[in-house]
NULO-639698 format. One record per residue: x, y, z of N, C-alpha, C, O in turn. Coordinates in nm, 3 decimals. Last residue first. Layout:
# NULO-639698
X  Y  Z  X  Y  Z  X  Y  Z  X  Y  Z
...
END
This chain:
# NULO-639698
-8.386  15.389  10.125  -8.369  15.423  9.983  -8.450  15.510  9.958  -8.456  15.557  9.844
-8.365  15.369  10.415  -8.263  15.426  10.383  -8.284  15.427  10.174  -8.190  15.466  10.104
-8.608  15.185  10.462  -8.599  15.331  10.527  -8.487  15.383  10.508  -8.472  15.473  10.591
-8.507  14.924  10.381  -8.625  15.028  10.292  -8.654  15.211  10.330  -8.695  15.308  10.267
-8.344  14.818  10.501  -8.275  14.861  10.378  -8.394  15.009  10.334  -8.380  15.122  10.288
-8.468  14.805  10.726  -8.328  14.874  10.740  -8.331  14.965  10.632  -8.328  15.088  10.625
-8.651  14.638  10.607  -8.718  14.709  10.700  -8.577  14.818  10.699  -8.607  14.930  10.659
-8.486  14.375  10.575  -8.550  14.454  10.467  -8.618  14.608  10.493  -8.632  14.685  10.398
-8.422  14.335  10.809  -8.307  14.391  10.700  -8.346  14.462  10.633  -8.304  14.574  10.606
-8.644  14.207  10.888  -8.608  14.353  10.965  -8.456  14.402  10.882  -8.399  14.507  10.911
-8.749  13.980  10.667  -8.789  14.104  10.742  -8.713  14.236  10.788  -8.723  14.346  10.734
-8.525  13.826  10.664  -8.550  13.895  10.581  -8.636  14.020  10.619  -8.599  14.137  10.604
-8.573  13.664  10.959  -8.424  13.757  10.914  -8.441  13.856  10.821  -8.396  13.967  10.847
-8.797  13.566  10.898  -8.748  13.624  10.994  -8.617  13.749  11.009  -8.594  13.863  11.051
-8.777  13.421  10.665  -8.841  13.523  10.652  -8.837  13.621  10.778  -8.868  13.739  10.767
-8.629  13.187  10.655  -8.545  13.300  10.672  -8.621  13.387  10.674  -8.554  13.489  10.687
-8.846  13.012  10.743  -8.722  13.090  10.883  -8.651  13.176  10.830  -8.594  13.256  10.904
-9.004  12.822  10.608  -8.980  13.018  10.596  -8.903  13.087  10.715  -8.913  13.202  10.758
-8.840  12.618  10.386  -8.891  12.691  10.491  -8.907  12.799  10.522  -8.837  12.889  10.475
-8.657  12.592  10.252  -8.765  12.512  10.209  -8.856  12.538  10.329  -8.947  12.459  10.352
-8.405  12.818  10.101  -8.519  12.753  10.234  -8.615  12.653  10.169  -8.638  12.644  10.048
-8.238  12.944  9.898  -8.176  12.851  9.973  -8.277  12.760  10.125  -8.237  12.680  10.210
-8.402  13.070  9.752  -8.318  13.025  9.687  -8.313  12.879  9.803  -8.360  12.766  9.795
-8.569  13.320  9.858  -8.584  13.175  9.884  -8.560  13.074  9.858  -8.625  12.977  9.894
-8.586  13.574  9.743  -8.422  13.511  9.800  -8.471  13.369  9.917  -8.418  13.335  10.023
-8.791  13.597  9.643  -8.722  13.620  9.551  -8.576  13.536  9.632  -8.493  13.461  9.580
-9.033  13.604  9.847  -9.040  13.530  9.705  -8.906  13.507  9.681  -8.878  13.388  9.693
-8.902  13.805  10.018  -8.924  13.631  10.040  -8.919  13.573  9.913  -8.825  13.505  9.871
-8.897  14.025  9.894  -8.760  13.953  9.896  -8.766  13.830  9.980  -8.668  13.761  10.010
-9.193  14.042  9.844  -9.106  13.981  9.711  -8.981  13.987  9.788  -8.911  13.916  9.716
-9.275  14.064  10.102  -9.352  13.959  10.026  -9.234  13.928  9.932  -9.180  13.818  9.932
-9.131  14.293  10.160  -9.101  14.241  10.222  -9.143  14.066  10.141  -9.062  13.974  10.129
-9.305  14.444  9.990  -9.135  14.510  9.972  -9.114  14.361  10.048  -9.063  14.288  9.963
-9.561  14.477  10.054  -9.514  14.427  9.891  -9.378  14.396  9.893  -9.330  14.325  9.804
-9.493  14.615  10.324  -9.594  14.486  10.279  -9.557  14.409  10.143  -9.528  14.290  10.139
-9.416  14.860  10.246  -9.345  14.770  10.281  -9.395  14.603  10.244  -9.351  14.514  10.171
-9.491  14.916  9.853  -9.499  14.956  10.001  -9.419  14.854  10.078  -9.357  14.768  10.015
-9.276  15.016  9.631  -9.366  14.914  9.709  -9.338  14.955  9.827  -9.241  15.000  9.888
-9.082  15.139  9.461  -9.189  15.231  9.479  -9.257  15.091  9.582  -9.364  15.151  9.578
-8.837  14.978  9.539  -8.850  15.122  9.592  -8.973  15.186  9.568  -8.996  15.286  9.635
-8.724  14.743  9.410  -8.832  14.775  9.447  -8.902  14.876  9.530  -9.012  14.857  9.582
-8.413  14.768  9.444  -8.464  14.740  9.336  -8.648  14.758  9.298  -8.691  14.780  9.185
-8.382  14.832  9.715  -8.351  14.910  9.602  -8.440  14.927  9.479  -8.503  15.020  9.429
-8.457  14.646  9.848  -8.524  14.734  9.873  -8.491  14.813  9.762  -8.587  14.867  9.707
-8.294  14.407  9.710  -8.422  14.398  9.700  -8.526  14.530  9.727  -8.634  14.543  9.669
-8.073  14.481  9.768  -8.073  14.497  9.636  -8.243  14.499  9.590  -8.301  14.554  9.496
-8.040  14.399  10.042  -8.033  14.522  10.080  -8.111  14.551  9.917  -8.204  14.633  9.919
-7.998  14.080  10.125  -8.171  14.151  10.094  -8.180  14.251  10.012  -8.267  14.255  9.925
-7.785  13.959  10.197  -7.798  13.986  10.013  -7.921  14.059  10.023  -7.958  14.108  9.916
-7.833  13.868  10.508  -7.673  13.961  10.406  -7.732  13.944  10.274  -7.669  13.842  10.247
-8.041  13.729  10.457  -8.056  13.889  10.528  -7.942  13.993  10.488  -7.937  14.112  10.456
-7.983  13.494  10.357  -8.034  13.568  10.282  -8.076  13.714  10.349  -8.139  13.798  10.286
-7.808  13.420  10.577  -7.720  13.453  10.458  -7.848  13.524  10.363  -7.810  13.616  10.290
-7.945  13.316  10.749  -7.852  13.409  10.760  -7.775  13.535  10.653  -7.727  13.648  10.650
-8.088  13.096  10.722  -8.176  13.223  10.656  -8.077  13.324  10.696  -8.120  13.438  10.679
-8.024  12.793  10.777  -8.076  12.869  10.865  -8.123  13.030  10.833  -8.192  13.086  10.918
-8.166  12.515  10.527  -8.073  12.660  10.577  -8.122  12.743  10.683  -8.242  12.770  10.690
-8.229  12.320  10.370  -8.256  12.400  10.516  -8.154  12.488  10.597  -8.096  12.503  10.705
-8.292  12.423  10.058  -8.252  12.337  10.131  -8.275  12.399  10.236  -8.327  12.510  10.235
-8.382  12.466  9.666  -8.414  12.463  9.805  -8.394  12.390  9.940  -8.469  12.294  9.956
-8.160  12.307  9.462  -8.287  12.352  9.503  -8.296  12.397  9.627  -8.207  12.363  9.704
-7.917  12.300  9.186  -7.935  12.374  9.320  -8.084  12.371  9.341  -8.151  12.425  9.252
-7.809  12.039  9.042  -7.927  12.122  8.992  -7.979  12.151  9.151  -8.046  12.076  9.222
-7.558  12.011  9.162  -7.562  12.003  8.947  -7.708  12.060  8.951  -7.733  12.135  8.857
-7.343  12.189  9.385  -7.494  12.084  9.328  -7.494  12.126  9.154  -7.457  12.212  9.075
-7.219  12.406  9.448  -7.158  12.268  9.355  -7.260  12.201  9.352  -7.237  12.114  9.268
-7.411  12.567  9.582  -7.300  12.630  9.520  -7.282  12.500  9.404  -7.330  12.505  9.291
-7.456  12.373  9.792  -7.581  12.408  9.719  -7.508  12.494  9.573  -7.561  12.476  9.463
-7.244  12.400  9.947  -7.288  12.199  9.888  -7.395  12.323  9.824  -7.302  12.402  9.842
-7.248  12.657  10.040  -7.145  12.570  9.930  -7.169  12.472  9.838  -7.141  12.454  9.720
-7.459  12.662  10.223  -7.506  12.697  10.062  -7.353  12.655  10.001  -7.363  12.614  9.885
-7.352  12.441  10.426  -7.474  12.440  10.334  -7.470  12.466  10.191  -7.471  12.394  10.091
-7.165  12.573  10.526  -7.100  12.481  10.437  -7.256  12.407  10.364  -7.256  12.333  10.265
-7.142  12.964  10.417  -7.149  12.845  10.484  -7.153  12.692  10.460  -7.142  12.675  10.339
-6.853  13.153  10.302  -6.965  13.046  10.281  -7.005  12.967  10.354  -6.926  12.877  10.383
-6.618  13.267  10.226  -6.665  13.268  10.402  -6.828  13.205  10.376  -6.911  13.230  10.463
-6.540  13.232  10.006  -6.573  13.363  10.045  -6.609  13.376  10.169  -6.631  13.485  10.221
-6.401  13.040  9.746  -6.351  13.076  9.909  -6.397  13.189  9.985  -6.308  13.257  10.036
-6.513  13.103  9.485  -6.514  12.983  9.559  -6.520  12.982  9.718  -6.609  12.939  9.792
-6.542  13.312  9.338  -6.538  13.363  9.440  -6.584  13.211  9.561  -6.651  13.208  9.664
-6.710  13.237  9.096  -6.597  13.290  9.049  -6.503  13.335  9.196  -6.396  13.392  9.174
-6.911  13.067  9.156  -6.797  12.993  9.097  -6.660  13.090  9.102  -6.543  13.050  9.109
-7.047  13.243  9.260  -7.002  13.142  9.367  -6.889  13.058  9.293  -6.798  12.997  9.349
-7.153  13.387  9.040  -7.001  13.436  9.153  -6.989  13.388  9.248  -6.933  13.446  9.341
-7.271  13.170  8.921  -7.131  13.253  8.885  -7.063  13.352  8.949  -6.950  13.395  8.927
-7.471  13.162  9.152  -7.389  13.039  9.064  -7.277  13.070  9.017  -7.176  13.012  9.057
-7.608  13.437  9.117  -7.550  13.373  9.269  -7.466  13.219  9.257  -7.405  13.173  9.353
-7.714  13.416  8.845  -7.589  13.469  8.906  -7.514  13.451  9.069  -7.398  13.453  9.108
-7.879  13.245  8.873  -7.816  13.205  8.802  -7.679  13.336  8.830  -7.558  13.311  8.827
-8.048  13.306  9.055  -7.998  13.199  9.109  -7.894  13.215  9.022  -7.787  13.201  9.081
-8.156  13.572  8.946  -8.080  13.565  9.095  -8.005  13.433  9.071  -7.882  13.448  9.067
-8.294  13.446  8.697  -8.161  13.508  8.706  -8.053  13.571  8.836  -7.934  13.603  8.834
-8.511  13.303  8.857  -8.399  13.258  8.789  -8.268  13.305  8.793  -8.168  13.260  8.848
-8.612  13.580  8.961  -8.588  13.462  9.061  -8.467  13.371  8.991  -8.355  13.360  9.041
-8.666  13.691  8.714  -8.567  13.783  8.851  -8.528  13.619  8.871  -8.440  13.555  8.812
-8.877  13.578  8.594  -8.756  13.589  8.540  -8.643  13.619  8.658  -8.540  13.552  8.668
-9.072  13.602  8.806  -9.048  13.474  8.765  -8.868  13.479  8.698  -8.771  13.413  8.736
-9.104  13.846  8.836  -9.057  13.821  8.995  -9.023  13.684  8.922  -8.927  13.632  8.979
-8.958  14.164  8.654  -9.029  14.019  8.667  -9.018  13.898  8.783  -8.903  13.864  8.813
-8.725  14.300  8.664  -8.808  14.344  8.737  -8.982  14.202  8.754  -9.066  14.178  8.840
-8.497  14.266  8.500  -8.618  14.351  8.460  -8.743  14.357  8.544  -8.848  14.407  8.504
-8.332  14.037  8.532  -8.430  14.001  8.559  -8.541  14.085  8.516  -8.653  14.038  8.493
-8.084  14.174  8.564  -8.066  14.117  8.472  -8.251  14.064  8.419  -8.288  14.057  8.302
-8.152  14.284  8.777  -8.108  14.437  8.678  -8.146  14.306  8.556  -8.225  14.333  8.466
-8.180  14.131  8.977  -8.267  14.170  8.962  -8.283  14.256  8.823  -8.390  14.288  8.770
-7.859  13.985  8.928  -8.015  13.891  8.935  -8.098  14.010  8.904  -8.107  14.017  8.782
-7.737  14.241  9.046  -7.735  14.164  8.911  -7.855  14.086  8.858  -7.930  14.119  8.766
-7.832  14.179  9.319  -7.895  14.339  9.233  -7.824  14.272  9.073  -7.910  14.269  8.985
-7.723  13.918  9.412  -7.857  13.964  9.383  -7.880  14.028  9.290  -7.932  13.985  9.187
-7.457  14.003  9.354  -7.542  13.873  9.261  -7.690  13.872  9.274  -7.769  13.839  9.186
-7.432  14.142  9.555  -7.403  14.184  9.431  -7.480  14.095  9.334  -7.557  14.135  9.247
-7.463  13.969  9.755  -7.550  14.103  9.731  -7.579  14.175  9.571  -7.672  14.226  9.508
-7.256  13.790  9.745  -7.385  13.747  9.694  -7.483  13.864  9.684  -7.578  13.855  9.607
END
């Protein structure tokens, strides 16, 4: 799904409305194309939903895909850096617990680009 991020974002041009879509819409096709990947059984059922929304997920999984976000947004400060890979990989919360997780990944990712 990392990959499906930085796809999402390349495909997205950098627009936080367009991005967001095109994250989901590739995190769809390589969930289709990569059925059996060690998925949890949440975002699976969210994987095969006919119209994927926001569910309660514990935010694990959006700390494994962040890394595309520091990349992709490399001139923002942290503050900005951290705001949009909430915005952006909130695919799967209806809550902000993963912002916990997202944080200090993002924090990893940003001091190594």
């Amino acid at each position: 799904m990392t990959v499906a991020v930085a796809e999402g974002l390349m495909n997205g041009e950098g627009d936080e409305n367009t991005a967001e879509k095109a994250i989901k819409d590739s995190m769809l096709k390589y969930g289709a194309l990569f059925p059996y990947a060690g998925y949890g059984r949440a975002f699976r059922k969210w994987l095969s939903s006919r119209n994927p929304e926001p569910y309660n997920s514990f935010g694990n999984g959006s700390a494994m895909r962040v890394s595309p976000v520091a990349w992709w947004y490399k001139t923002l400060d942290l503050v900005e850096l951290t705001a949009a890979a909430c915005d952006l990989l909130s695919l799967g919360h209806k809550y902000d617990s993963g912002k916990e997780f997202r944080s200090p990944a993002n924090l990893s990712a940003y001091q190594w680009v």
